[in-house]
N, C-alpha and C positions, 0 to 999 in steps of 0.2 A: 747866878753863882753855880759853878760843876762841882759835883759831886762826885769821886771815885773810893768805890764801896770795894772790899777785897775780905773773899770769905764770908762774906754777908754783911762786912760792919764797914762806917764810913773811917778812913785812913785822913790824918792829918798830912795836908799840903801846904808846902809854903805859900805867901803871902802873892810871890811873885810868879807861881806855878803856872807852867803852859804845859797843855798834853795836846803834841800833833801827829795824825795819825793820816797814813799812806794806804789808799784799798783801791789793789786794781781788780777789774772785773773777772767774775772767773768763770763768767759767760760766753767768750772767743778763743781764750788761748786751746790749743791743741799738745802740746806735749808738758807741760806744767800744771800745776792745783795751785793758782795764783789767791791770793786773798789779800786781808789788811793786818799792815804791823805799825805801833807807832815809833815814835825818835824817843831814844833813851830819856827817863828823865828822872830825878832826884827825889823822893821822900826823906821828909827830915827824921833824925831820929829822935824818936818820943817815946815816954813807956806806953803810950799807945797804941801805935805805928809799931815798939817792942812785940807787943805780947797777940798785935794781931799776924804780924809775920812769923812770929813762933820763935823769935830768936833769930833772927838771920846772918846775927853776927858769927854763926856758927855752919852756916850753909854751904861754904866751900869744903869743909872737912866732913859734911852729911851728903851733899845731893853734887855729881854730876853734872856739872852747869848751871845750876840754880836750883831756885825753888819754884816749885809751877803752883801757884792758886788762884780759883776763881774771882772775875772781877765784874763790876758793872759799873757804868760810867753814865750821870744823870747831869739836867742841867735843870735846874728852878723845878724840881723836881721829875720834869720829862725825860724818859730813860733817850738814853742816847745809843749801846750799845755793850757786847757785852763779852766775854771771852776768857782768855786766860793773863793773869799778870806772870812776869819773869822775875824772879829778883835775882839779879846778875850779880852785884858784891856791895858788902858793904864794909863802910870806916866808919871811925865814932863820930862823924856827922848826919852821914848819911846812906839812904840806902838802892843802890841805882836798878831801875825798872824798866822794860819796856811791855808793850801788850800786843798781844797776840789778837785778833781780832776777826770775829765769823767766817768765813771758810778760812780765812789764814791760821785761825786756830786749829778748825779742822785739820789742816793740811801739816798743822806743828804736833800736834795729836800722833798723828799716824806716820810719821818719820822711821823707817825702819821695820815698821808690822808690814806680820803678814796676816794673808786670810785664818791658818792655821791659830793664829793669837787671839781669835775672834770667840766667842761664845754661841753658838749659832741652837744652843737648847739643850749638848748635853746628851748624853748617851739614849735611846727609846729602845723600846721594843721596838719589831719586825711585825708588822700582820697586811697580807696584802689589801684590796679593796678593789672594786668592780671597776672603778674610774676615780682619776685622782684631781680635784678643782684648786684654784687660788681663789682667797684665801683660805681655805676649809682649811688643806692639805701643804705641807713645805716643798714636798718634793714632788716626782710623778715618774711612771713603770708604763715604758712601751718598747717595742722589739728594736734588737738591734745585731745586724748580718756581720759576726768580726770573725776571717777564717781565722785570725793570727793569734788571736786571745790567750787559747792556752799554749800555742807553742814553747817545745825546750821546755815544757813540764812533764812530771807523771800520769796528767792527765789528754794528753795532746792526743792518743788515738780516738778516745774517748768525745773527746769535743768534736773529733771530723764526724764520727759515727754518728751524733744526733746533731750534725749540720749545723755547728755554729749559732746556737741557738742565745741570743743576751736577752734576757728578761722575756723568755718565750711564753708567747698566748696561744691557746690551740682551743678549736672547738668551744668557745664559750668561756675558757677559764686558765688562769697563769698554771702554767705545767709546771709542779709541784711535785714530779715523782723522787721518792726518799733515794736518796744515793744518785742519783742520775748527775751522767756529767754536764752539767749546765751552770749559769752564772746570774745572779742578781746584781744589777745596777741602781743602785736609787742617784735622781736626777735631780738636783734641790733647786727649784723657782728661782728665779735671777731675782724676781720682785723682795722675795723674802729674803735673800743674804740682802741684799742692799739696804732694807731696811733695818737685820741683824746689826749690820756694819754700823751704820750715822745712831743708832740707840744704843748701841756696847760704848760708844765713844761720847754718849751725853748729847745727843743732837738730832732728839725727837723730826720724826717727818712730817711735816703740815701737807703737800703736795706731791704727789710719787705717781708720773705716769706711767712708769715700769708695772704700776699695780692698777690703774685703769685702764690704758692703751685696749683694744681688742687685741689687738695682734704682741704686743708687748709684753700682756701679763701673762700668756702662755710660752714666753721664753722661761730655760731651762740649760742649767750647764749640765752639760757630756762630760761623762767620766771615765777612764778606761783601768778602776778598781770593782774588786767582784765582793760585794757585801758577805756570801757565802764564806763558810771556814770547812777545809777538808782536810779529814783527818783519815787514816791509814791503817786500819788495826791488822794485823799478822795473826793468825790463829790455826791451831792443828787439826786437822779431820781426817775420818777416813775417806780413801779414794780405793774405787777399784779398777783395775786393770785386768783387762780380758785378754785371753788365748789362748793358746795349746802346750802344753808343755809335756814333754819324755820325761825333764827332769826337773827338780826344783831347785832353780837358782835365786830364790828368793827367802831373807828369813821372816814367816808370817802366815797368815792363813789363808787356803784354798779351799774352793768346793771342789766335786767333780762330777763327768755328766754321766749319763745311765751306760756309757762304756767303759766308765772307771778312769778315763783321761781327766790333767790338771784344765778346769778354765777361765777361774776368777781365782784374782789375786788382791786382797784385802792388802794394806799398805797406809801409811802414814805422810800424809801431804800438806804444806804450809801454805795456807788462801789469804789473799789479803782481800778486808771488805772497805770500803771508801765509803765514809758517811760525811754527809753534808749537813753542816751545822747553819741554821740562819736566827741568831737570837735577839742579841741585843748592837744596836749600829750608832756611830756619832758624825751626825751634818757632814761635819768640819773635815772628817778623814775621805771626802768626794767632792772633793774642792782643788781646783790647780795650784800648784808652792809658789806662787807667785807675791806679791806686796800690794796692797793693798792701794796703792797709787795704783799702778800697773793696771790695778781691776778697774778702778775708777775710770782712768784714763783711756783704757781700752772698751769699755760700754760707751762710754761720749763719742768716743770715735767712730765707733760703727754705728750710731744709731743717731749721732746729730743732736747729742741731747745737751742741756745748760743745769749745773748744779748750782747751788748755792746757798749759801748758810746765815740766813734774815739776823740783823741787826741782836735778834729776840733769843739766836740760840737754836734756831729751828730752820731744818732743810725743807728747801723747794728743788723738784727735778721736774723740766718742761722738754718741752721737741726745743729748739732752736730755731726753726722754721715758721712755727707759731708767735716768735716771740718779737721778728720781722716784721712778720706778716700781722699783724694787730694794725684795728682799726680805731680801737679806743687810743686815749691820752689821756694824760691829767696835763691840765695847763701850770706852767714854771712862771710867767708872765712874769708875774708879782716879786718873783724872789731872784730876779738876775740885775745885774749891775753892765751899762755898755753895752759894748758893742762886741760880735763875735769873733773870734780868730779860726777863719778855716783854711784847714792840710789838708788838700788835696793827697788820697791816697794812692799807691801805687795801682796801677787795673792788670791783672793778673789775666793773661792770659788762654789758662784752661785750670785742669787740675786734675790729679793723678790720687785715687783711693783705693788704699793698700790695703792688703790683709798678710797676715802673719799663719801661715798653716802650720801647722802640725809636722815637725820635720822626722818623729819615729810612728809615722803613721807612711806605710809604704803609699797608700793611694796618693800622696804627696809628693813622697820622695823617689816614688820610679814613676809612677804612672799619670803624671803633671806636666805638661807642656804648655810652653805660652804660645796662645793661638793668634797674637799681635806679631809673631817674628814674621812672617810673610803676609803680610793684610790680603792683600789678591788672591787669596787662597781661601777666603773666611767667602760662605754662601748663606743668604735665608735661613734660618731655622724652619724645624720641621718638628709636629707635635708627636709624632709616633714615628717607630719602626717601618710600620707597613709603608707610608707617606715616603721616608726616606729611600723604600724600594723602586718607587714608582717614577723617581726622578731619571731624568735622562742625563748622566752626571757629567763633566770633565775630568781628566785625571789630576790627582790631588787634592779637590777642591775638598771642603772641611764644612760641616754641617754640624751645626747641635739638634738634639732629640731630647726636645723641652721634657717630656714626660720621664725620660732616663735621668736629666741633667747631664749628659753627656757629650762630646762633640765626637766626632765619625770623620774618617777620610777616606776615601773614595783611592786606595793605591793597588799596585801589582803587586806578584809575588811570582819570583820564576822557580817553575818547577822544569825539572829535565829539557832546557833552552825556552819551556810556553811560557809565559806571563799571563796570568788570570787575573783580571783586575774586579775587587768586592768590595763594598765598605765594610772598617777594618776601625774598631774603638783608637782614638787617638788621643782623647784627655779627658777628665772631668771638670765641669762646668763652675769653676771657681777665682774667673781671672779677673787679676786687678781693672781697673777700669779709667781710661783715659782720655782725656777730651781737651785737644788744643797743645798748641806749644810753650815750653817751660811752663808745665803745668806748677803749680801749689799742690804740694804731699801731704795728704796724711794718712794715719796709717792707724789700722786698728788691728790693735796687740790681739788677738782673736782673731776663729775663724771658727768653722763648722765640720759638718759633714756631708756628703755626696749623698743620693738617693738611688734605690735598686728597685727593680722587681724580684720580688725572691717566695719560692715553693720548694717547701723543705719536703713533701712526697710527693712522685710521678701522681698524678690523675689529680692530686690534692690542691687547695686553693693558693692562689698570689697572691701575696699582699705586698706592699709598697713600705717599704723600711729604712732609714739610715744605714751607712756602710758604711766598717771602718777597715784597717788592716795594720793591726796596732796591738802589738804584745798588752798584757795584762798587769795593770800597778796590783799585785795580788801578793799574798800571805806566803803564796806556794814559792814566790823567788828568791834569791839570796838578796837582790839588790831590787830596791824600789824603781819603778819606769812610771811615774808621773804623766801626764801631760798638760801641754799646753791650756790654756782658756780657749773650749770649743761650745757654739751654744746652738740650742735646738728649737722647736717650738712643740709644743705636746698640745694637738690638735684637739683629745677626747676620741670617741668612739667612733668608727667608720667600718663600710662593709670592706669586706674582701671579694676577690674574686666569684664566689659559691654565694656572697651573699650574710655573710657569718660576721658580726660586727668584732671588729680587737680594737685597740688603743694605739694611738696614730700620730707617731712621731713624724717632722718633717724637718726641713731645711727649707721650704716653701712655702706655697700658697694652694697645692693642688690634689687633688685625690688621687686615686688609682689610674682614673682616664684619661688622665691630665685637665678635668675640668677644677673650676676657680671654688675651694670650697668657701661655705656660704660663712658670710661676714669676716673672710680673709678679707684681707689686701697689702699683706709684706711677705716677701723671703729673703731669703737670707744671701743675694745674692747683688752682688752692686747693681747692674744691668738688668734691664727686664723693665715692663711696666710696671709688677710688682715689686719691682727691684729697690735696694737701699737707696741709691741714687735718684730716681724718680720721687719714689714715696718721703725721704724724708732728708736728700740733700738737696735738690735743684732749685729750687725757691730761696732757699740760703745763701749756695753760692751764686746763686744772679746778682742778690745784691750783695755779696762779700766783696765776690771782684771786683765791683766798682765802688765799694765802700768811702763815704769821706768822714775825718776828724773835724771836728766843729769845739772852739773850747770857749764856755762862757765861765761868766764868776758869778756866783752862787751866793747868796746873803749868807744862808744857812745849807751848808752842803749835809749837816747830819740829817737832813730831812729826806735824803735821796735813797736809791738803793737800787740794784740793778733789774731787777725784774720788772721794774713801770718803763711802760711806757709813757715821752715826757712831750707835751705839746709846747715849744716858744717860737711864738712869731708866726704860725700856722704852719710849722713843719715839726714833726716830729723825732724822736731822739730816744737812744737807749745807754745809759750812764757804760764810760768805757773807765773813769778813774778819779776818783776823787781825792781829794788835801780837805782835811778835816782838821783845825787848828782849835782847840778849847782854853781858856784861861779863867777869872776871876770874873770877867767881862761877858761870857759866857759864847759861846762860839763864831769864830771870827768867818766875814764872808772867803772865800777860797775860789781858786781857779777849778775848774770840773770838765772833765774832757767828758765828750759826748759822742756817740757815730748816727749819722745822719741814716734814717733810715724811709 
């Protein structure tokens, strides 16, 4: 006999009661937050049923759609599953329902949030720290080269004068001089919003490789707001002004020198002084305005990963690749009925992964070219500058300089009838990536940032930084400038040039030299060996594109779930959707799509 408990208490069902419920996998899909919902169904009404729904005869003139309360759903007392009840309308018989059911709860949950809506801990204090870890630390402070930051403010001379300097490290320690025109960015761990997110929302995380991964849990969303507050003061002083004067055309005091001429002129002068306030900051205001889908959808995308929200109420997030590729199984044998029905799937040809840049970030929007429009033009990569010299080039040809991120073309320039042909920066190293015809899209609502060498004094050391060129979401403007979802990876401590260790943001995998740092192995780049593609799609789509549907029937489909891997017949299977039917009789067998894996 099932049980459906709501609010913590069990609800009287009629006699004849069926509760069927519909869960597709929300392991595959790419542009949706798929989950389970069941088929509307009738609670009778009782003062029971009354006083556990609160009155619901009244819900249309109180709640907006309904009323949302927590449900759980048992059989002979085995939990079956658990989520949110709807109570959609009721008449003096009855009161109709349906349930929202593990990530389809989630997914009912978060309908119109955004990140902003989220609790992410609430205002702190400011104090720096030598180096910043997950999980010690939320956020993390390393350099970042943005000429464009303060332009179109009071501060724009100011910011070229000490060279564009975001969250600058010098000699050992965060440059911290009082009034100086500079900017503080706090970075918050990708690991820690995500798990802010699924726990604001009631959906503790059992499994989070965002927060083991090596390379994963040092990711980090880019912000282009300035935690600093500058403020302006106006105040009077004396000034003096020096010269000679016959006569005095000034009203105010003079000295004079030992011939009796006027040559200082004492006078009243208006200084403004710029103090930089850094005190108290909240998560949530260094976060992209984006919805809370969007983030979701946009981290699975770029990174290959599988959500999902256990029977229990509780999130798992895995690679997708892993989840393939598994050599265990639990054997089905026992609990399937017949014989199978298999749908050959369609075989996809290549596939084409997108990214979404930053379209008020100029490095984007001028200095972006797609290096696929002539392919016969695209040569070998080269790790350095010097390497790139050495080549014996053709004209036009196109080169990327792994260690810059950058690609180089090799063109003329006529000066006074001569043409001089030099390599000449042509893009930076951020293009979608393509493999075969009518490829499969997808696309991650995210992107990153390009990499520099940058030495902010002649003689003085290089270090290797993030670059943006992207106005300031800051205090100073009239109008807020946001951006996009851009992510980083926050390496920890590395030398510099001289030798002198600073904190070491990347979009990579590589140091200063372009050598591999130690226990990398991602960047943030589709392409590459440590590229997104390599590391954590190509094992996926081998077997995507030739993917098959296999559908058997299940005795007890509530015993399934989609993160097992499932053994029948000596082949293996990962659940693509299930028909879960419960009654009085307690759960009816069901048809179960499966993808052969």
């Amino acid at each position: 006999m099932f049980q459906l408990l709501i609010n913590g208490e069990p609800v009287d069902m009629a006699p004849d009661a069926r509760i069927s419920i519909e869960e597709e996998s929300p392991v595959f899909d790419k542009d949706v937050i798929p989950g389970g919902f069941s088929f509307p169904f009738d609670l009778p009404v009782t003062p029971r049923n009354t006083r556990i729904l609160g009155h619901p005869g009244r819900i249309q003139s109180l709640v907006q759609g309904g009323l949302d309360l927590p449900f759980q759903l048992f059989n002979d007392g085995l939990f079956i599953g658990a989520g949110t009840a709807i109570i959609q309308k009721a008449t003096d018989r009855s009161y109709s329902a349906f349930l929202q059911v593990a990530t389809g709860d989630f997914a009912g949950k978060i309908v119109g949030k955004k990140l902003i809506d989220v609790d992410f801990g609430g205002s702190r204090t400011w104090a720096y720290k030598p180096e910043y870890t997950f999980p010690e630390d939320d956020f993390a402070l390393f350099p970042i080269y943005n000429s464009e930051f303060m332009k179109g403010t009071q501060f724009e001379a100011g910011w070229a004068t000490n060279k564009c300097r975001l969250n600058s490290y010098e000699e050992g320690l965060w440059y911290d001089v009082e009034n100086s025109i500079m900017a503080i960015s706090p970075f918050p761990y990708l690991a820690y919003v995500v798990n802010r997110i699924f726990n604001y929302f009631g959906f503790p995380i059992d499994e989070n490789i965002l927060a083991t991964d090596p390379d994963l849990k040092q990711l980090v969303i880019y912000n282009n707001r300035d935690a600093s507050e500058f403020t302006t003061t106006v105040t009077e002083v004396d000034k003096t002004y020096a010269g000679v004067y016959e006569t005095d055309p000034f009203n105010g005091d003079y000295i004079l020198d030992m011939n009796g001429q006027r040559i200082l002129k004492v006078f009243r002068a208006k200084v403004s002084t710029i103090t930089r306030g850094l005190d108290t900051w909240d998560l949530k205001d260094f976060l992209p305005d984006i919805t809370i889908s969007d983030f979701i959808l946009a981290i699975r995308n770029m990174f290959n990963l599988a959500f999902t929200v256990t029977s229990k109420g509780s999130l798992l997030i895995r690679k997708r690749k892993d989840l393939v590729k598994s050599g265990k199984a639990v054997s089905l044998d026992a609990k399937v009925i017949g014989r199978p029905l298999i749908t050959m799937g369609a075989t996809v040809a290549g596939v084409y992964l997108r990214w979404t840049h930053e379209e008020n970030d100029l490095l984007f929007s001028e200095e972006f070219k797609d290096i696929y429009a002539d392919p016969l033009l695209l040569k070998p990569s080269v790790n350095t500058m010097d390497e790139l010299e050495e080549i014996v080039p053709t004209i036009n040809e196109i080169r990327l300089i792994t260690t810059y991120g950058q690609y180089y073309q090799y063109s003329g320039e006529e000066v006074d009838g001569v043409t001089t042909y030099s390599w000449k920066f042509f893009s930076n190293d951020f293009q979608d990536f393509k493999i075969g015809e009518n490829p499969e899209e997808f696309t991650a609502k995210a992107s990153t940032l390009p990499m520099i060498h940058y030495q902010r004094l002649t003689g003085g050391p290089f270090i290797r930084c993030p670059e943006a060129k992207q106005l300031s979401a800051s205090i100073l403007r009239s109008t807020s400038l946001p951006c996009s979802l851009r992510l980083l990876f926050y390496r920890g401590m590395i030398d510099d040039s001289l030798g002198t260790s600073y904190p070491y943001g990347s979009s990579d995998a590589f140091d200063l030299n372009g050598a591999l740092l130690p226990g990398a192995t991602l960047s943030l780049k589709w392409d590459g060996a440590t590229g997104l593609y390599n590391q954590l799609w190509k094992d996926y789509l081998t077997w995507w594109n030739t993917r098959k549907v296999v559908t058997w029937t299940i005795i007890d489909p509530s015993i399934l779930d989609f993160f097992t891997v499932y053994a029948i017949e000596n082949n293996h299977y990962l659940l693509k959707k299930r028909s879960l039917s419960i009654s009085a009789k307690g759960p009816q067998p069901g048809d179960c799509e499966f993808y052969l894996i």
